[in-house]
C-alpha positions as CSV (number, residue, x, y, z in Angstrom):
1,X,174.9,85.6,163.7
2,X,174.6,83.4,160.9
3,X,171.3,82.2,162.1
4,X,169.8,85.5,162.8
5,X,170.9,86.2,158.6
6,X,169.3,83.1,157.5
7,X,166.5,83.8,159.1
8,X,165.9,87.5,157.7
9,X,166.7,86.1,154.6
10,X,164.2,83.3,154.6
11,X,161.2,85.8,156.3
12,X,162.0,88.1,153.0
13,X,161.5,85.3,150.7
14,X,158.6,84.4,152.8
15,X,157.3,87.9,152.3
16,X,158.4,88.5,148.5
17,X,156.2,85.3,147.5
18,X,153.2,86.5,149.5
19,X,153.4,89.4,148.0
20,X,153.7,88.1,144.7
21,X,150.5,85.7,145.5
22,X,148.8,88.7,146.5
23,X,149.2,91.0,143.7
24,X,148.2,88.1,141.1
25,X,144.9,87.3,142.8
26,X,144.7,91.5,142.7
27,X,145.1,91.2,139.1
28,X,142.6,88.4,139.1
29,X,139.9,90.3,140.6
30,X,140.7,93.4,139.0
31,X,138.9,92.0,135.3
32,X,136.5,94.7,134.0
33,X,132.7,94.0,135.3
34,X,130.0,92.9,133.5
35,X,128.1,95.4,131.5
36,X,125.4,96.9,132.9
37,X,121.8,97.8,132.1
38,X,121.5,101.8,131.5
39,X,119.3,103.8,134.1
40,X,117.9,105.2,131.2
41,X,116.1,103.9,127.9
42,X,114.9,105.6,125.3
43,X,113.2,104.3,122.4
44,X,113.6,105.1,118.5
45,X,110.8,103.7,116.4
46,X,112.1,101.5,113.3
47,X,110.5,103.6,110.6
48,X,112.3,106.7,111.8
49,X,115.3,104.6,109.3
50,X,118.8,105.0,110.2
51,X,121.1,107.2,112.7
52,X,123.1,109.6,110.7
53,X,125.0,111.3,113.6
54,X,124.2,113.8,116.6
55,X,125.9,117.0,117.4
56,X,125.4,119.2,120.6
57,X,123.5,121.6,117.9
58,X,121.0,119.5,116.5
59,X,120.8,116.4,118.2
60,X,120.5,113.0,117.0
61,X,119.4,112.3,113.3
62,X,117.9,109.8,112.2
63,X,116.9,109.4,108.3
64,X,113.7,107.2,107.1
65,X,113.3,105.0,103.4
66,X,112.0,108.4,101.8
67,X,114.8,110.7,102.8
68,X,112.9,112.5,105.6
69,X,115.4,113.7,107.9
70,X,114.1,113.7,112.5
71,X,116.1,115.7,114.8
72,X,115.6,114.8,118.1
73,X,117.1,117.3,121.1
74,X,116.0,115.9,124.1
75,X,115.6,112.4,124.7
76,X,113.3,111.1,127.4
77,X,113.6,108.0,130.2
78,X,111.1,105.2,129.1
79,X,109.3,106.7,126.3
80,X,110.1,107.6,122.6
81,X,111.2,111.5,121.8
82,X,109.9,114.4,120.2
83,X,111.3,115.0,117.1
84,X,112.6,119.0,117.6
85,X,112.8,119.2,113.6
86,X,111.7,117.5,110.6
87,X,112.5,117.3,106.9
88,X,110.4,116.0,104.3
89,X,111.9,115.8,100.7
90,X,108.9,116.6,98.3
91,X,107.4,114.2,95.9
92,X,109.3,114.4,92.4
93,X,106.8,116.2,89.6
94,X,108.1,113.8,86.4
């Protein structure tokens, strides 16, 4: 009887560190992946200045050296967007 014990007793260590082995090689594999390229690209050109922020109203802004202000709603796969809207701050009369 004592045999039999030992025996269940060793087969649940047995199983508890395969287990254990297991789950860490799991954990191994489980790293985040590698970044990957988008589906879709599309391109703002430099001298449209900075991104100022982007609602669901207006879109993405963008603001240039001379305070003109591009909204852009709909921005397409491969190619550069239509600006929707844009602001032009007049010349100053001093």
């Amino acid at each position: 009887m004592k045999r039999i014990q030992l025996a269940w007793a060793a087969a649940g260590i047995l199983a508890l560190a395969g287990g254990t082995i297991v789950l860490r090689r799991a954990r191994a594999s489980a790293l985040p992946a590698e970044p990957q390229a988008s589906a879709c690209v599309s391109y703002v050109p430099r001298e449209w200045g900075q991104h100022k922020g982007g609602s669901s109203q207006s879109g993405l802004t963008f603001e240039d050296s001379n305070g003109t202000l591009r909204f852009v709603t709909n921005l397409p796969c491969g190619a550069i967007p239509v600006v929707s809207l844009e602001i032009r701050r007049p010349p100053s009369n001093n």
